[in-house]
N, CA and C atoms as an extended XYZ file, in Angstrom:
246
Properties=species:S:1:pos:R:3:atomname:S:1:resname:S:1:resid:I:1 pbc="F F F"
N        97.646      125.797       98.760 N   UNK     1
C        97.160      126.485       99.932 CA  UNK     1
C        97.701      125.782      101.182 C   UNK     1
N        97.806      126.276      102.390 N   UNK     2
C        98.281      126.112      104.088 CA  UNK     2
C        97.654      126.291      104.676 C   UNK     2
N        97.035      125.310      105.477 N   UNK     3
C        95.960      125.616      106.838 CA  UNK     3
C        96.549      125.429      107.832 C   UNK     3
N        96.849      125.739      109.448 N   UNK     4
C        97.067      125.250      110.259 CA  UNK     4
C        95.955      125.426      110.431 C   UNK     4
N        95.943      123.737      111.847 N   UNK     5
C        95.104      123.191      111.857 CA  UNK     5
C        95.270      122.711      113.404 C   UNK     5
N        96.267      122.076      114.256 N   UNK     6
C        96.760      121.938      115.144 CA  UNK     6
C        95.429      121.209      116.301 C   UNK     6
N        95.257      119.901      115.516 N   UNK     7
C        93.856      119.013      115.894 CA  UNK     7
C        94.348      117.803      116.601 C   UNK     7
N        93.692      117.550      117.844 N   UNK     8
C        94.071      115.673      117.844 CA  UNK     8
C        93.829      115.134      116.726 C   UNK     8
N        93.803      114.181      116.430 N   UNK     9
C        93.900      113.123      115.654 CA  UNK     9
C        93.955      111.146      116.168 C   UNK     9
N        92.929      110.528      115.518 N   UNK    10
C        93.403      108.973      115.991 CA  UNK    10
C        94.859      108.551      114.962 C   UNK    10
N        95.528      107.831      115.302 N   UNK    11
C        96.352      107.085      114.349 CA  UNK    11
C        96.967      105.602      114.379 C   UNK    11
N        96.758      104.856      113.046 N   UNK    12
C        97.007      103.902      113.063 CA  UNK    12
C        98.497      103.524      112.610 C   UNK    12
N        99.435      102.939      113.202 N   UNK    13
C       100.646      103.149      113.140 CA  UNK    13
C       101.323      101.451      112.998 C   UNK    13
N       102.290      101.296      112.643 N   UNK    14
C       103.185      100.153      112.568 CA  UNK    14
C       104.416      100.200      112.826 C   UNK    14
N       104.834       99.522      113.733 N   UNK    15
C       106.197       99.345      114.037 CA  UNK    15
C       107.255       98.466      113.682 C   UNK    15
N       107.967       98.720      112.830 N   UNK    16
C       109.096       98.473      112.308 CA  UNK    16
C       110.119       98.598      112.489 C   UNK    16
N       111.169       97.328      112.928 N   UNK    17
C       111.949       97.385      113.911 CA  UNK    17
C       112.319       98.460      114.749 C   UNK    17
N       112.880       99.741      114.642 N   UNK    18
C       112.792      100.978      115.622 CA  UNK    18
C       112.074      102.021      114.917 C   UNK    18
N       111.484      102.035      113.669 N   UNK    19
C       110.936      102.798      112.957 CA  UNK    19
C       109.213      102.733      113.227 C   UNK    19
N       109.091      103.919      113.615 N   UNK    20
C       107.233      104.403      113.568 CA  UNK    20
C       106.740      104.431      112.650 C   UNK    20
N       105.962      104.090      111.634 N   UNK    21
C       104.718      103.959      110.344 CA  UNK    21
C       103.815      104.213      110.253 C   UNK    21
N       103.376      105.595      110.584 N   UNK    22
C       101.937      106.013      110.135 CA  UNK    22
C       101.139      105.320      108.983 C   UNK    22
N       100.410      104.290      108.966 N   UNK    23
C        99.580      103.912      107.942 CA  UNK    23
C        97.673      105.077      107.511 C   UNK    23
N        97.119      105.160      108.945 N   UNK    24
C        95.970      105.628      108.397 CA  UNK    24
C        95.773      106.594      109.425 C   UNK    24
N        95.059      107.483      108.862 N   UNK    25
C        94.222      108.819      110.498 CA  UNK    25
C        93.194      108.839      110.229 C   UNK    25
N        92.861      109.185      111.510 N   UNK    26
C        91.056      109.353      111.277 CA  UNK    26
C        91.396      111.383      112.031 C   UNK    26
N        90.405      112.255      111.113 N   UNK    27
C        90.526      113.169      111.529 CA  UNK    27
C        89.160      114.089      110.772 C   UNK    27
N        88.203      114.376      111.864 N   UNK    28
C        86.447      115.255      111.837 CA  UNK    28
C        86.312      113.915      111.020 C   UNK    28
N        86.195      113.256      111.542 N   UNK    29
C        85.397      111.982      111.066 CA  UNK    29
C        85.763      111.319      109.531 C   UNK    29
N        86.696      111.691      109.452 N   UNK    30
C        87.166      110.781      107.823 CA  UNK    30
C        88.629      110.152      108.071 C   UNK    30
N        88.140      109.127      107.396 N   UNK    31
C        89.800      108.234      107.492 CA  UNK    31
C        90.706      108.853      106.087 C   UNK    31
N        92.276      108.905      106.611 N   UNK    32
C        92.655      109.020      105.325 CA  UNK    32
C        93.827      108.192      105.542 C   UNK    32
N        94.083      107.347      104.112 N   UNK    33
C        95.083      106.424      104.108 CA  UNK    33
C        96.250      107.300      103.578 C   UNK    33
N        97.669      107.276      104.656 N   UNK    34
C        98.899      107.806      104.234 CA  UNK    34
C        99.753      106.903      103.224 C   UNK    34
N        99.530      107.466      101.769 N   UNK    35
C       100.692      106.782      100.887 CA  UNK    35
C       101.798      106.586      100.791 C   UNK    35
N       102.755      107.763      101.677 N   UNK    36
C       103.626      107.874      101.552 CA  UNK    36
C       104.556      108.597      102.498 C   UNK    36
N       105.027      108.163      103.425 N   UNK    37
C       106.345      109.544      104.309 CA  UNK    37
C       107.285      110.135      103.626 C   UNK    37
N       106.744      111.420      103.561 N   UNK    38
C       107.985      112.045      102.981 CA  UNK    38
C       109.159      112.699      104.045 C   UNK    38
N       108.969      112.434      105.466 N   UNK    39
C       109.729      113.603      106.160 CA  UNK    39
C       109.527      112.819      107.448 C   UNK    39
N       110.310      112.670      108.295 N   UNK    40
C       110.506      112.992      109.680 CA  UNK    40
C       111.570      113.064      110.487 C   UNK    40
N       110.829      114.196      111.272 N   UNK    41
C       112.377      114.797      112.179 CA  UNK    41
C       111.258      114.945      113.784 C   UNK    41
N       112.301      114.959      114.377 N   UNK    42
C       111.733      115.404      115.863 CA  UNK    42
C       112.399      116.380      116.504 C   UNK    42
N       112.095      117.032      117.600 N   UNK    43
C       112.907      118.051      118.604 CA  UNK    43
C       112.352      117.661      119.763 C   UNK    43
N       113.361      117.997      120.865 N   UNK    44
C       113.203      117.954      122.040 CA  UNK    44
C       111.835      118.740      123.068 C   UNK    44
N       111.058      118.206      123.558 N   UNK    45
C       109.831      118.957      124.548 CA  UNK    45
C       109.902      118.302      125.878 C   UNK    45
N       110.919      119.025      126.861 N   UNK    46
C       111.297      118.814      128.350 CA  UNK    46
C       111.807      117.972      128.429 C   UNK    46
N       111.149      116.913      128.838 N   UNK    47
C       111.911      115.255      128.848 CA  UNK    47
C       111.880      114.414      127.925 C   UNK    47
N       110.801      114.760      126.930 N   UNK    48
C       110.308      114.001      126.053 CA  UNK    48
C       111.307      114.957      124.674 C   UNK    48
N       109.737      114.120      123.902 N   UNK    49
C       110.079      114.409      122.477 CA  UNK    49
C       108.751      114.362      121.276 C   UNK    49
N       108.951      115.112      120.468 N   UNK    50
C       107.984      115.389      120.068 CA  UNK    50
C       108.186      115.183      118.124 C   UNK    50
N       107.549      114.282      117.557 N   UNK    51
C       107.993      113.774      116.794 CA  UNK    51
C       107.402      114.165      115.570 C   UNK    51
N       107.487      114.867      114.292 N   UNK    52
C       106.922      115.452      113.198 CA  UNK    52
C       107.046      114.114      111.752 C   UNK    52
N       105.643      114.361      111.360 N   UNK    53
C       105.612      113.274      110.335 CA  UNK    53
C       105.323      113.639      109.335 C   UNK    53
N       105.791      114.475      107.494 N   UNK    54
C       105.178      114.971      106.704 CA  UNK    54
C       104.751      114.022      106.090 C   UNK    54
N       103.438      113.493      105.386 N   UNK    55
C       102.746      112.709      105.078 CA  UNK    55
C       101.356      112.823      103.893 C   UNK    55
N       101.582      111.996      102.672 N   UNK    56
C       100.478      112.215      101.927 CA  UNK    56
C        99.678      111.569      101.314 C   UNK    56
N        98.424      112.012      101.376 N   UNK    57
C        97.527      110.809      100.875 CA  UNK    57
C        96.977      110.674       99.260 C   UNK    57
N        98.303      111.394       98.653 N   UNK    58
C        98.237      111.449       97.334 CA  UNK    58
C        97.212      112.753       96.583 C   UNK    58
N        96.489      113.164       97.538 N   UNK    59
C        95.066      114.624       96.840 CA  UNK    59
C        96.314      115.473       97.666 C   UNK    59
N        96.745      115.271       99.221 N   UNK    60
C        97.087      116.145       99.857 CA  UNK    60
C        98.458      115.919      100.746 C   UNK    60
N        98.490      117.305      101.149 N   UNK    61
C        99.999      116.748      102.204 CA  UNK    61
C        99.690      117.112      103.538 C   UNK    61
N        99.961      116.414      104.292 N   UNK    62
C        99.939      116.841      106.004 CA  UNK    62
C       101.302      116.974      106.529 C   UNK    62
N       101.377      117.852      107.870 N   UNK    63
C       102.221      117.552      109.111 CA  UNK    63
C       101.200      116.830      110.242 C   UNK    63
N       101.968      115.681      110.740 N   UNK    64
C       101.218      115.010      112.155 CA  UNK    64
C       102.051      115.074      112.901 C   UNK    64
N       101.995      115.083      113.767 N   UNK    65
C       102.849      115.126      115.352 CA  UNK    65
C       102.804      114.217      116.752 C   UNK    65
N       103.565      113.528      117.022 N   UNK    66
C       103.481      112.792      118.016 CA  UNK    66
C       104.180      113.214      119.444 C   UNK    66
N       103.405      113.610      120.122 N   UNK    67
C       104.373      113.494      121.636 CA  UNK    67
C       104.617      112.517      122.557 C   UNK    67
N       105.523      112.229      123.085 N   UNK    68
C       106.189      111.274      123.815 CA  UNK    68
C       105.681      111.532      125.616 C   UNK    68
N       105.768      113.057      125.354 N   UNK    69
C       104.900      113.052      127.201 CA  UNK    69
C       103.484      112.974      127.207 C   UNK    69
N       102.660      112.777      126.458 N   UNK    70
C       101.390      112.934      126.458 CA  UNK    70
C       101.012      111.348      125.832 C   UNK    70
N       101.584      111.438      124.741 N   UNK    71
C       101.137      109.985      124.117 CA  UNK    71
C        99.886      110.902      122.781 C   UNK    71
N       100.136      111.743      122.497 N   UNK    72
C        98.929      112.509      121.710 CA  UNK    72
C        99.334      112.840      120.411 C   UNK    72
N        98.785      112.206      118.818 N   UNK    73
C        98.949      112.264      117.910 CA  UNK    73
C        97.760      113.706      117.529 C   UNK    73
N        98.539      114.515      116.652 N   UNK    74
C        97.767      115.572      116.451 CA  UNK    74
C        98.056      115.815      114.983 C   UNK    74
N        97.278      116.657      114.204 N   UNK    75
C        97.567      117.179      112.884 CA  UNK    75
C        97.782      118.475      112.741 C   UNK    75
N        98.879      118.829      112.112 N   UNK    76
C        99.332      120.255      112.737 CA  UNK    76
C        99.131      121.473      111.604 C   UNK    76
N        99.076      120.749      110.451 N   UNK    77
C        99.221      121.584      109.216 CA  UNK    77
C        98.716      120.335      108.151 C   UNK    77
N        97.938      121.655      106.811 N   UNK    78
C        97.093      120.860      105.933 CA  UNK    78
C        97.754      121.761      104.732 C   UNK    78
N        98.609      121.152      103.955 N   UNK    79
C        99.029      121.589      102.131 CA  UNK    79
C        97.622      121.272      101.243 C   UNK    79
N        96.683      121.649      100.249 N   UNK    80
C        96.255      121.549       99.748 CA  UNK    80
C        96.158      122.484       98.143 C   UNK    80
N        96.313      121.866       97.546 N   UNK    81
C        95.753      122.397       95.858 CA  UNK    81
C        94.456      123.367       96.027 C   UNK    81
N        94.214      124.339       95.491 N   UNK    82
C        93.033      125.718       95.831 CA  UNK    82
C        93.292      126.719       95.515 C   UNK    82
């Protein structure tokens, strides 16, 4: 199943030498630990940039999104088994 979902989100992240690392989100009040990146690409938004992260916590798969003019991690889409 596919939900959009298109939510802020908190995120806990690591930086690695020029590389971004989503480790954990908190999103409606539950943490979920990301096992694994499977995907990221970005596209251009005005000056910025807007950065897509496919990501899973092993039950499920997400898209998260980062923007560069805002500073705002969001969850954009939910893959689930159903």
């Amino acid at each position: 199943m596919y939900e959009v979902i298109e939510e802020p989100i908190e995120v806990l992240v690591s930086f690695c030498d020029t590389k971004i690392v989503p480790l954990y989100f908190k999103w409606r009040n539950k943490r979920y630990k990301i096992d694994k990146l499977n995907l990221l690409h970005h596209k251009r938004d005005g000056e910025g940039k807007i950065y897509y992260f496919n990501v899973t916590d092993k039950a499920n798969y997400f898209k998260l999104s980062f923007s560069t003019n805002n500073l705002v991690w969001r969850i954009e889409e939910l893959y689930f088994d159903g």
